[in-house]
N, C-alpha and C positions, 0 to 999 in steps of 0.2 A: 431341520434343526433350528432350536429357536435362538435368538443372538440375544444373547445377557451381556450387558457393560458389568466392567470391573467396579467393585465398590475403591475407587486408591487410598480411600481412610482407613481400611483396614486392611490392606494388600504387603506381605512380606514375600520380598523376593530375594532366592538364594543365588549367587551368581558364582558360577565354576571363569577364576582365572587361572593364568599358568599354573601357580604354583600354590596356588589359597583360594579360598571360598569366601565369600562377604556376603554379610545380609544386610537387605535394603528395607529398613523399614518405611513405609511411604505413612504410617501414623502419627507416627514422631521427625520424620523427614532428618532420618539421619543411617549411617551406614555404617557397619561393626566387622571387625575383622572376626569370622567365623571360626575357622579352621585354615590352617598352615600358616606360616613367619614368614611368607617372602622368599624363601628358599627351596628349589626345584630338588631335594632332595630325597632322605629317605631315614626318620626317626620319629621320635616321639610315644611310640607306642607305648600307652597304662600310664599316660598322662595327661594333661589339658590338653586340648585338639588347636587352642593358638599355636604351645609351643610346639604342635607336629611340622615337619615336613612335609612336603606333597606334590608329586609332581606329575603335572599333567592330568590333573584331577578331567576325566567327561561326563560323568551324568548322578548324579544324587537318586535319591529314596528314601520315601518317609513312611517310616508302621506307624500309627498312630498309637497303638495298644501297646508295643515293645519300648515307646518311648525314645525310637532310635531314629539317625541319619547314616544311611549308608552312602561315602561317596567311593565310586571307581578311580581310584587311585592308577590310571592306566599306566603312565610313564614308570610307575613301580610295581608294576602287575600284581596288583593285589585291590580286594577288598577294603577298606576300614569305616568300620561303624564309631561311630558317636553315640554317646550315654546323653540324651537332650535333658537329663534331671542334674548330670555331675561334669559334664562337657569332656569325659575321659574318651579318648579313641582308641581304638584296637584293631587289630588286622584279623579280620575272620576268615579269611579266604586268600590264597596266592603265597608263593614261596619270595617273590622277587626277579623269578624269573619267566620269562615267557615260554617254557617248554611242558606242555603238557603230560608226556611220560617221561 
């Protein structure tokens, strides 16, 4: 495997904290509240992804082609994707609860 260095001038990193997402842009060397308020809860849905809640967000995903960010929303057992053109978020998947059947 060949080892490639990172370019940092054009490196955007998304970062899962408790209860929100931040993007780090390393081009502009500044950092933007992505998605959730600070608040480990459970709202926002079919509107900007700031004013969601979100708690215990683990692991992101990006289509390139859908134009979308899906984060796992663990602590609220669900899906929610992000519209990266309108920043609206939505819950595609999961009731809220963690019971399968």
């Amino acid at each position: 495997m060949e080892n490639k260095s990172v370019n940092m001038q054009t490196l955007t990193v998304l970062l899962l904290i408790a209860s929100y997402v931040v993007c780090l842009d390393f081009s502009k060397s500044t950092q933007q509240l992505f998605a959730g308020n600070y608040t480990a809860l459970f709202s926002g849905d079919n509107g900007l992804a700031i004013n969601a809640t979100l708690k215990n967000p683990k692991a992101l995903a990006i289509h390139k082609k859908m134009n979308m960010l899906f984060i796992a929303d663990s602590g609220n057992h669900r899906i929610r994707a992000v519209n990266l053109t309108t920043n609206i978020i939505t819950t595609i998947a999961g009731t809220g609860t963690n019971k399968i059947c």
